[in-house]
Each structure stands twice: as C-alpha cells, then as structure tokens.
N, C-alpha and C positions, 0 to 999 in steps of 0.2 A: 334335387335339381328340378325344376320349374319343367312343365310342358312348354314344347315349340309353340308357339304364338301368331305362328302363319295362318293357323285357324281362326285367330282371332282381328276382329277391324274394329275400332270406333268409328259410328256413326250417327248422327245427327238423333236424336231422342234413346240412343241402346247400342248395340253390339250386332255386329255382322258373323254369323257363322260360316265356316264353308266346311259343309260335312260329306262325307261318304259314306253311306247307306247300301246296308245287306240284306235284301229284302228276303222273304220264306226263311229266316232261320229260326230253329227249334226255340231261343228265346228273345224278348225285346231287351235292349240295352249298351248304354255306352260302353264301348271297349277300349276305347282309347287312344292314338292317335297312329291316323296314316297318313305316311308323309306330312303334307301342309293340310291336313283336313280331321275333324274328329269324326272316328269311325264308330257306328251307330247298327245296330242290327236289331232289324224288325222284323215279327212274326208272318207280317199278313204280307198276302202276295203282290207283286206288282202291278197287279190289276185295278182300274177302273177309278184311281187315286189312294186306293186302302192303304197301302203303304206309307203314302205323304202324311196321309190322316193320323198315323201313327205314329210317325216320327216326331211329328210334334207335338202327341202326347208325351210320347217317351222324354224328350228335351223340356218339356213345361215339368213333367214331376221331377226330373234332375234338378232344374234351376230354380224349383218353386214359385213358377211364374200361374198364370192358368193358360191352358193351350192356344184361347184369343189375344195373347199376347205375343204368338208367335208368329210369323206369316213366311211362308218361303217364296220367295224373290225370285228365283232360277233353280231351273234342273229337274224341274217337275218331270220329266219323261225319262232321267238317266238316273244313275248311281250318285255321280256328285252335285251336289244340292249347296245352297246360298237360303240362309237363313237369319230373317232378319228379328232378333229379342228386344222389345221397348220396354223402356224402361231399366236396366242393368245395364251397367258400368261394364269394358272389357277387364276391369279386377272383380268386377260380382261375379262374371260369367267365370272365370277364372277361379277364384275362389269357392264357390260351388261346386264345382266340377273338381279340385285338385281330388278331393277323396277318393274320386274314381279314378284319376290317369294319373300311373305308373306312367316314367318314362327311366329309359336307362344312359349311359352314357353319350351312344349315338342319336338320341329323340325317337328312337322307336318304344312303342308301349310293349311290354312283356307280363 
C-alpha cells in the first residue's frame, strides 16, 4: 500500500513538502510518516537555524537532489515545516522515498 499523499502537493517547477521535524535526536533521518506530514529527525539542535540546515540536507541525500534545490517555505521556527523540491515530480518525490516509508493499513508508518 502507497504512503498517504497529504505530505505530498504539486507545484509550479517541483513538489511541496509538509514535514514534521524532530530536532536533537540521537540520529538524522526519515522515519516516515505523521499524520499528513513526513516525519524527519534531525541531530542538531534547534538553535540558531542548525536544525533547518539539516533537514534539508537530510531530504537532498534521500531524494538525490543537492541541498540548493531545496528551500523551506514556512515553519522555520516550529516543528512543522513546508518544503519546497524543484525540479521532482510528486511521483519522483514519491518514488524515492517509497524505500524508506512503511505504511500499514491505517497510514501510520511502523
């Protein structure tokens, strides 16, 4: 079964993300999905942008983009974040990422 797709928007040049971001955890990496959002957990602290700076390292090596292809849009101060990928299709963004998210019957990742 496909991941929920509420994470996912076409938009004008790429793909709209809306992620949810765990900042200070022990390691960086997509985990999969919450609720309507792909949850994402990053090492470095919340401080001073480190965090943002990360996450879209983290999402460029997932999707094979380079990290100036990525820009985040909104939510720079909170946990959920809007992130905008140019160039990738919502089935490249999709297809890239399916290796990583499990989903189960209900759309939660396990």
């Amino acid at each position: 079964m496909p991941p929920s797709e509420g994470w996912l928007a076409p938009i004008a040049g790429g793909t709209l993300l809306h992620v949810w971001v765990v900042p200070g955890a022990s390691r960086s990496g997509i985990v999969g999905v919450h609720g309507e959002a792909l949850r994402v957990r990053v090492a470095a602290p919340p401080e001073g942008g480190a965090a943002n700076r990360e996450l879209l390292v983290v999402l460029a090596r997932h999707l094979g983009v380079r990290p100036a292809d990525l820009t985040l849009e909104a939510g720079a101060h909170g946990r959920e974040k809007r992130v905008r990928v140019r160039g990738l299709s919502v089935g490249d963004v999709r297809d890239r990422l399916a290796p990583i998210i499990s989903v189960d019957r209900a759309g939660d990742r396990h």
